[in-house]
C-alpha positions as CSV (number, residue, x, y, z in Angstrom):
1,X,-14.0,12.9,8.9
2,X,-13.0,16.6,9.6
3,X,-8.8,15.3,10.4
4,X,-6.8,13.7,7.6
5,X,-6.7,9.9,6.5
6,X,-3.5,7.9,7.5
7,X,-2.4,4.8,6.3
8,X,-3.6,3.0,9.4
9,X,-7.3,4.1,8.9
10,X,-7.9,0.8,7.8
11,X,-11.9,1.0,8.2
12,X,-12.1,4.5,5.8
13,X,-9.1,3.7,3.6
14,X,-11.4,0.1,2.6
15,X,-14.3,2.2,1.6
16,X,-12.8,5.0,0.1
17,X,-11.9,3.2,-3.4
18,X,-15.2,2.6,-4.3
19,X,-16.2,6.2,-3.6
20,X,-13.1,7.0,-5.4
21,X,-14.2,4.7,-8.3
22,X,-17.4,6.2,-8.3
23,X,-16.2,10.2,-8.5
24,X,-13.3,8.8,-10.9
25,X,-16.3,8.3,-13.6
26,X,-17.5,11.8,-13.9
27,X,-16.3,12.1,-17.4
28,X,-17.4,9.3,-19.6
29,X,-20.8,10.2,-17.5
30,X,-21.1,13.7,-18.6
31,X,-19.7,13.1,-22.1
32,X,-21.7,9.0,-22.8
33,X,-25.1,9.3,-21.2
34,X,-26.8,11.5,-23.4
35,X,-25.3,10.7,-26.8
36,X,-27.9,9.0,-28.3
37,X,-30.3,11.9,-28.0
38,X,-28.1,14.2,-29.8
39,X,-30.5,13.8,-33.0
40,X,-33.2,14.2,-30.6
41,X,-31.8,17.6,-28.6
42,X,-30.6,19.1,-32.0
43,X,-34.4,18.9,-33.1
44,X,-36.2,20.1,-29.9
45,X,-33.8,23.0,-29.8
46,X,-34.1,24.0,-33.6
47,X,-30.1,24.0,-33.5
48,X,-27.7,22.6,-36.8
49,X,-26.0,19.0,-35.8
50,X,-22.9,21.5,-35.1
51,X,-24.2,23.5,-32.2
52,X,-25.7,20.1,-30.9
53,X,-21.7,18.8,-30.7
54,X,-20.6,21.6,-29.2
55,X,-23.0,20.7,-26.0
56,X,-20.6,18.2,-25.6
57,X,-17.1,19.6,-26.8
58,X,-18.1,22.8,-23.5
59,X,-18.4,19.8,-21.0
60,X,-15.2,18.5,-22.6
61,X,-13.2,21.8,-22.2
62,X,-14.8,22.1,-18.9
63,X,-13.3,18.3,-17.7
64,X,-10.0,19.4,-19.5
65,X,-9.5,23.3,-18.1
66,X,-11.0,22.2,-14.5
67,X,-8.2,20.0,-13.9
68,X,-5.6,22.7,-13.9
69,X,-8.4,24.4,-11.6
70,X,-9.0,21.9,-9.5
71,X,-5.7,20.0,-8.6
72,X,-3.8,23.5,-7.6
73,X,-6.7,24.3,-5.0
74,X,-6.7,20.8,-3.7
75,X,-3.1,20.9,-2.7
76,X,-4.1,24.7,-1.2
77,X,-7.2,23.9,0.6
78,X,-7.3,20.5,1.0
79,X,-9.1,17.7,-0.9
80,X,-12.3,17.4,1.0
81,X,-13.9,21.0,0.4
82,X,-13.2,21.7,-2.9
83,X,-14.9,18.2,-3.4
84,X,-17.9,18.6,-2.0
85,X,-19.0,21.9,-3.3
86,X,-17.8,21.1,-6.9
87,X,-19.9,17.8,-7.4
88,X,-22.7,20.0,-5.1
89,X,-22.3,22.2,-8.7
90,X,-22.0,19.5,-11.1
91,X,-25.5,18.2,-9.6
92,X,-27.4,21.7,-9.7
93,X,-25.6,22.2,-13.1
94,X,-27.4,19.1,-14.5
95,X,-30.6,19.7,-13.6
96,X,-30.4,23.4,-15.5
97,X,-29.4,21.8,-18.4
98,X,-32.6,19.7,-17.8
99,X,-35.0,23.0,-18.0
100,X,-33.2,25.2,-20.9
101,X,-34.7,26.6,-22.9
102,X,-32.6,27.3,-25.7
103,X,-29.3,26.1,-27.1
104,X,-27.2,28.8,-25.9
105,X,-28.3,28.3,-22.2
106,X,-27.4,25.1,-22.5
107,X,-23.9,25.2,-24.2
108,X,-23.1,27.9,-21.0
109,X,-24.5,25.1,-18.1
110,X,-22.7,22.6,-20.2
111,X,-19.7,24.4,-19.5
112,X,-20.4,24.6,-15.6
113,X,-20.9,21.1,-15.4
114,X,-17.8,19.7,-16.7
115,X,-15.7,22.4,-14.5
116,X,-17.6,21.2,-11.5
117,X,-17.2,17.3,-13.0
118,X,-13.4,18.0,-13.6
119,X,-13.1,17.9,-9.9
120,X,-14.2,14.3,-9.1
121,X,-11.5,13.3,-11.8
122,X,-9.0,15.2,-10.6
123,X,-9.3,14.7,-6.7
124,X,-9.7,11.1,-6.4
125,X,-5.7,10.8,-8.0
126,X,-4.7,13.2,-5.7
127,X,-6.4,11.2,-2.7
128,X,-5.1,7.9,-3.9
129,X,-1.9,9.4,-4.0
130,X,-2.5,11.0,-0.2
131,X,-3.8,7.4,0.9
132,X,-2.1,4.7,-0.5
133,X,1.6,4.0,-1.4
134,X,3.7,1.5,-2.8
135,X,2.1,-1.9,-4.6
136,X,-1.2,-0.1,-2.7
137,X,-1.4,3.2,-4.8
138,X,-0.8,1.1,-7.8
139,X,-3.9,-1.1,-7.3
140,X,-5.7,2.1,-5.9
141,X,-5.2,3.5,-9.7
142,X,-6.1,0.4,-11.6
143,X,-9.4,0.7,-9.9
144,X,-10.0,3.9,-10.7
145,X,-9.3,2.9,-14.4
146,X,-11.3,-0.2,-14.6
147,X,-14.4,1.9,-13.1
148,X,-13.8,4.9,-15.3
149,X,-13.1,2.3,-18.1
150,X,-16.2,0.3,-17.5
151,X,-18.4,3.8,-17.8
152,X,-18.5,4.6,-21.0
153,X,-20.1,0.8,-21.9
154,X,-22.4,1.2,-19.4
155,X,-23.6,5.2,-19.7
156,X,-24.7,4.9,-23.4
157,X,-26.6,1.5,-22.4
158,X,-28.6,3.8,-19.5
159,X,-29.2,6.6,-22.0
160,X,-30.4,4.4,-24.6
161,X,-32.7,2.5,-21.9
162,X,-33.6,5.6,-20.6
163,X,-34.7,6.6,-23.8
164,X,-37.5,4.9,-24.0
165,X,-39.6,6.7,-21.6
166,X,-38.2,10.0,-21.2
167,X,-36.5,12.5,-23.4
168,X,-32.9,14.5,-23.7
169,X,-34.2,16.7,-20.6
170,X,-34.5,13.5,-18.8
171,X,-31.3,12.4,-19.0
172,X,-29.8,15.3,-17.8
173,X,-32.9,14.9,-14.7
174,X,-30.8,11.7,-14.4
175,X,-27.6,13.1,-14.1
176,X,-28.6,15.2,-11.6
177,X,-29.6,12.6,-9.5
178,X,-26.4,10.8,-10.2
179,X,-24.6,13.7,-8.9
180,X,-26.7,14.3,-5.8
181,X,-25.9,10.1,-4.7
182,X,-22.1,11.5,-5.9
183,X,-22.4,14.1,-3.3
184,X,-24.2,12.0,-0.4
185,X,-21.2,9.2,-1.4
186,X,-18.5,11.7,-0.8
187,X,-19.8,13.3,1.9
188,X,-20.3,9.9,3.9
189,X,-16.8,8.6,2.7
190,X,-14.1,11.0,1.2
191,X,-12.6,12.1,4.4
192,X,-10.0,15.0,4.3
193,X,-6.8,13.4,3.0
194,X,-3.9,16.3,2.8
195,X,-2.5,17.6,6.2
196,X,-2.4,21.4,6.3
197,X,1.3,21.3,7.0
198,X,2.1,19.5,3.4
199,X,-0.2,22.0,1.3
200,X,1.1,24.4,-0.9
201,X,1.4,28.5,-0.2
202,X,3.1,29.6,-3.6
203,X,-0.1,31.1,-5.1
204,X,-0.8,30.9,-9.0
205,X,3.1,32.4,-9.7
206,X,4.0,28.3,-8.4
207,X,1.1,27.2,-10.5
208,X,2.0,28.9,-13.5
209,X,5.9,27.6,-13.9
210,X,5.3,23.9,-13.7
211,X,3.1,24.3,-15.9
212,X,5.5,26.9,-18.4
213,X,8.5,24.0,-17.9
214,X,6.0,21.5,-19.2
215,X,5.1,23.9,-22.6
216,X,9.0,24.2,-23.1
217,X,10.0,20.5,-23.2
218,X,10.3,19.4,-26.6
219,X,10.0,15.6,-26.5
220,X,7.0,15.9,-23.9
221,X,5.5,18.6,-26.2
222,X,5.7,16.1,-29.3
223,X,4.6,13.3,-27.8
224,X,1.8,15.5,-25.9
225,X,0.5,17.0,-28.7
226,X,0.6,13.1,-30.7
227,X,-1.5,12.2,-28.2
228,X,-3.5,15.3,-28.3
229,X,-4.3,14.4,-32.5
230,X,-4.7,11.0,-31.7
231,X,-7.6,11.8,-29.1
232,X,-9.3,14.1,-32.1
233,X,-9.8,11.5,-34.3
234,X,-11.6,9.4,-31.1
235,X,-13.8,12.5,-30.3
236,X,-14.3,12.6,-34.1
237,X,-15.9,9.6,-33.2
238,X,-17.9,10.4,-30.1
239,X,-19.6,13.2,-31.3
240,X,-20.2,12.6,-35.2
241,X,-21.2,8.7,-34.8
242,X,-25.1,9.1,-33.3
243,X,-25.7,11.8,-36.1
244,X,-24.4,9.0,-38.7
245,X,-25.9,5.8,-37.3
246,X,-29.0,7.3,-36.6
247,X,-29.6,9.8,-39.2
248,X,-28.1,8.3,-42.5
249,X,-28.0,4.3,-41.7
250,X,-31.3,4.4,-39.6
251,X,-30.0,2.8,-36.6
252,X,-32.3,3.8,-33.6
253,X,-31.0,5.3,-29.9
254,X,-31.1,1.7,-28.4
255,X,-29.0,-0.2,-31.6
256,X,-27.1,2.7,-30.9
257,X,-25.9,2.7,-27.5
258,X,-25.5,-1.2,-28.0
259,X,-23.0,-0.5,-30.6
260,X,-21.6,2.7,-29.1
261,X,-21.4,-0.2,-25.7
262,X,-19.6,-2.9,-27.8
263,X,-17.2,-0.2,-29.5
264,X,-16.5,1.0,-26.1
265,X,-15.6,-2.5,-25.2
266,X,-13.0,-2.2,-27.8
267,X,-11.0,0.0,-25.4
268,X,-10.6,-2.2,-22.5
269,X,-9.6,-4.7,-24.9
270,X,-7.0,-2.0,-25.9
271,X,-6.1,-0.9,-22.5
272,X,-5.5,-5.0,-21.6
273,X,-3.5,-5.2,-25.0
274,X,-1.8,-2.0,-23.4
275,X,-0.6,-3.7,-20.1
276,X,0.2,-6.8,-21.8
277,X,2.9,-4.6,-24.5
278,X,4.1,-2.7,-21.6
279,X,5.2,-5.8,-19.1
280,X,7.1,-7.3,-22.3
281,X,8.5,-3.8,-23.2
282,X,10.1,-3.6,-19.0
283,X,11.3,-7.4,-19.8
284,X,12.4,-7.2,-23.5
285,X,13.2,-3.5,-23.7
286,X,10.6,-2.9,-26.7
287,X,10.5,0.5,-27.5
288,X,7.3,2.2,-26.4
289,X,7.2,4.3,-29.6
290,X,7.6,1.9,-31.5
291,X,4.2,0.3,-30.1
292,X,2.6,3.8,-30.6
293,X,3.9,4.1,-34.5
294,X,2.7,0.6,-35.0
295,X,-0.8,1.7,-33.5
296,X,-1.4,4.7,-35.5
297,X,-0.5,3.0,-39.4
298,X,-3.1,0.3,-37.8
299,X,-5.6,3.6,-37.1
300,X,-4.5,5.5,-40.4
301,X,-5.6,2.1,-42.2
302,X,-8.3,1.4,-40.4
303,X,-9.2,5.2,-41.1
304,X,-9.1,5.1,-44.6
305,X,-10.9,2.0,-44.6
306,X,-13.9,4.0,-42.9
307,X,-13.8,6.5,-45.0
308,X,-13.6,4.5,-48.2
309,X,-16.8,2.8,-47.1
310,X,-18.6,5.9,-46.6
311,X,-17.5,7.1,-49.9
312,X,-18.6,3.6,-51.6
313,X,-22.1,3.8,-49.6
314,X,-20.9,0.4,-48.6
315,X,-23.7,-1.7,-45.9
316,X,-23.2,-1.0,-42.7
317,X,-21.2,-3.7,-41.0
318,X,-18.3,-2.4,-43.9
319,X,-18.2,0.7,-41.4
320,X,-18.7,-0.9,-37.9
321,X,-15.6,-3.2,-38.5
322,X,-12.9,-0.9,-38.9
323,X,-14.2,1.6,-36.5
324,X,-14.2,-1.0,-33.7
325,X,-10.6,-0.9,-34.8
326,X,-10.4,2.7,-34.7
327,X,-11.8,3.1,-31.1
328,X,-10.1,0.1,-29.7
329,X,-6.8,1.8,-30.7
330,X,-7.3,4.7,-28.1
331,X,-7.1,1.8,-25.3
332,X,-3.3,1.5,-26.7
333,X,-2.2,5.1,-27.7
334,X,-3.8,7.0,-24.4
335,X,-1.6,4.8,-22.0
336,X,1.5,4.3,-24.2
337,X,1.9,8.1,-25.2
338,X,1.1,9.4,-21.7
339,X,4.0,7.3,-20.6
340,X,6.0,8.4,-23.1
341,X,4.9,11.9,-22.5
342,X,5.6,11.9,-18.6
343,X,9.0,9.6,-19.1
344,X,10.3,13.0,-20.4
345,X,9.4,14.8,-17.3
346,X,11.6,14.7,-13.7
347,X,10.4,17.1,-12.3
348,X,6.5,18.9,-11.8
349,X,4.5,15.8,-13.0
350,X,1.5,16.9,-11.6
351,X,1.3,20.0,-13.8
352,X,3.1,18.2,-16.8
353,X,-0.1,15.9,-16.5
354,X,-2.6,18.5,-16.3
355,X,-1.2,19.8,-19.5
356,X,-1.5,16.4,-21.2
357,X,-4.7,16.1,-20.2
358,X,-5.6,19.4,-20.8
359,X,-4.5,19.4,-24.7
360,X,-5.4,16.3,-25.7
361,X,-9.3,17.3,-24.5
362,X,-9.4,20.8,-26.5
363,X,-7.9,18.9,-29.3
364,X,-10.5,16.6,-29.1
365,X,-13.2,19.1,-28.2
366,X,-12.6,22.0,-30.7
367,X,-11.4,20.0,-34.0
368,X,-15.0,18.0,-35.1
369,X,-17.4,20.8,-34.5
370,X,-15.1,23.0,-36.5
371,X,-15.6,20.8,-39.4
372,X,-19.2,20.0,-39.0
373,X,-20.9,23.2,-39.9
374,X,-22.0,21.7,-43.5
375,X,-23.9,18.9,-41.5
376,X,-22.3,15.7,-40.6
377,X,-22.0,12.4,-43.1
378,X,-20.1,9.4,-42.5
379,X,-17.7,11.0,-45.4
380,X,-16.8,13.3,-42.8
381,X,-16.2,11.5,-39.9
382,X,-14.1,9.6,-42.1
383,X,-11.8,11.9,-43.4
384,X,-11.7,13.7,-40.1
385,X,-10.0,10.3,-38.4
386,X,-7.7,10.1,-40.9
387,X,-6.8,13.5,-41.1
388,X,-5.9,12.9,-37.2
389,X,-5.2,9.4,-37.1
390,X,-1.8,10.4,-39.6
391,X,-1.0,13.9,-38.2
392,X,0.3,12.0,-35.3
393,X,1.7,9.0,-36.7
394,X,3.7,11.9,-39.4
395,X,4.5,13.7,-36.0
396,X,6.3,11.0,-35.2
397,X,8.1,9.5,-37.3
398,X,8.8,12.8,-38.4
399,X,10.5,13.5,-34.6
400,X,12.5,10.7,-34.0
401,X,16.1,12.0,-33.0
402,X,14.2,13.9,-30.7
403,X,11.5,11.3,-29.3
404,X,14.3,8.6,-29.7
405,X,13.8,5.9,-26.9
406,X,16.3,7.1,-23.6
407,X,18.9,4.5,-21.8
């Protein structure tokens, strides 16, 4: 395991995409698991609904700030290392959050975890992309996606289960244990993938300017930060929707994951509605944007819709129909505007995705608990989609001799 994996390693190169898969899914893991005991963590902890979010929005900016961390010291010290010891972290990390005692502590730990959880995301491309080339690397990447995809149905569904005999602390017990099989898993079967003669020597100065050509490109930048509003009104979603379904309509943590499940659902539909736009946009040359501005009046309607049914205290299934919408949409606009985004760049992709990645999480992380110090309503989370939902479609069509499609 110690030398690195060629293309002919058929035996390792057959069971590293499941281990792949497996690290791929750190994210919607960290972030899904434990939202239904939000209500229940706020409580124990004697914390506002606010401070309870930002538990979540620290992981986030941990996931988003630990790839620019982690993919630079991948291409430096190989893949295999800086692997190992960051999901060693993510599983220590878990089980503090497990045993604090107060909300602070656990906003801090938080914040650890999704650094060390940023690496399983961010390594597994760069071994795909070490491993696997051609039609190969293309598959390699759709399996990463459908795993990662198929997480965040299936993580609220464990919490909620889980949630019947155990407590917030257990869940984090359990994600500790998840990332101790992580650990075992890519210890047994993520060989060392990047030769020492192709990694990089440039230091943080090399870092620093892919990154700084990224910031100055205009049409990536506009797109990039679409995306990035976009991705604020779904996090709007993720961490105001237990706090409304539970707290003002009465749902309990197992209707919730179920719907939380079927909402997430909504987004591999999206993603498939996604692929199918994109194969006709390579064979009929429809413009990208144009599916993007097309998604977001559907969200900015779909928006208002939500918030005009919190407003008119309407039943419940008034608001579950347009925010299936609402969710399902990031399945479109997440693909579609990261193409967009990265069709703009020719040279430093790695860093220009990194930033991408990096701005639509913040976005997503800092905008909701900013806004949810008065207590969170389904007014709010409302008004908050909207809010982001037409920032980006305005950005847009607002930009279009500079975001115009290219020949």
């Amino acid at each position: 395991m110690s030398g690195a994996v060629t293309a002919g390693d058929a035996r390792a190169r057959r069971s590293l995409l499941p281990a792949l898969g497996a690290l791929s899914a750190f994210g919607p893991l960290s972030m899904d698991l434990y939202i239904p005991a939000l209500p229940q963590l706020g409580r124990d902890l004697h914390t506002t609904e606010a401070l309870a979010q930002v538990t979540m929005s620290a992981c986030l900016i941990g996931l988003a700030l630990g790839q620019l961390l982690w993919g630079p010291i991948s291409d430096r010290y190989g893949r295999r290392r800086p692997l190992l010891w960051a999901v060693a972290g993510f599983a220590v990390a878990s089980f503090v959050c497990a045993v604090s005692p107060s909300i602070e502590l656990l906003i801090l730990v938080r914040l650890l975890q999704g650094l060390c959880g940023a690496a399983g995301m961010a390594i597994a491309r760069a071994v795909v992309h070490d491993v696997y080339k051609g039609s190969e690397a293309t598959a390699g990447f759709a399996t990463l996606t459908a795993i990662s995809g198929a997480a965040p149905v299936l993580a609220p569904l464990l919490g909620g289960a889980l949630l019947t005999f155990t407590d917030w602390r257990g869940l984090f017990v359990a994600l500790g244990v998840i990332g101790a099989l992580l650990l075992l898993t890519a210890a047994l079967y993520v060989p060392e993938t990047h030769p020492h003669a192709e990694r990089t020597t440039g230091g943080l100065g090399n870092d620093l300017r892919g990154i700084g050509a990224a910031l100055g490109n205009g049409p990536f930048m506009v797109f990039a930060l679409a995306l990035g509003l976009a991705s604020a009104g779904f996090f709007a979603y993720l961490q105001m929707s237990s706090f409304v379904l539970q707290n003002q309509f009465g749902v309990d943590a197992q209707g919730f994951a179920l719907i939380f499940a079927l909402n997430s659902g909504g987004i591999v539909l999206g993603a498939w509605i996604s692929r199918r736009l994109a194969r006709r946009t390579g064979e009929r040359r429809i413009d990208g944007r144009r599916i993007v501005l097309t998604s977001l009046m559907i969200g900015t309607a779909a928006a208002a819709a939500v918030l005009l049914s919190a407003l008119l205290h309407s039943p419940l299934p008034w608001l579950l129909a347009p925010l299936f919408v609402l969710v399902g949409l990031h399945g479109v606009n997440n693909p579609t505007l990261t193409a967009l985004a990265l069709s703009r760049i020719t040279r430093g992709a790695g860093s220009a995705s990194a930033v991408l990645g990096t701005m639509a999480a913040l976005l997503g992380a800092l905008l909701p608990p900013l806004l949810s110090h008065a207590g969170v309503s389904a007014t709010l989370m409302g008004a908050t989609m909207l809010i982001a939902f037409a920032a980006a479609l305005t950005l847009l069509a607002a930009t279009g001799r500079v975001t115009r499609p290219r020949d």
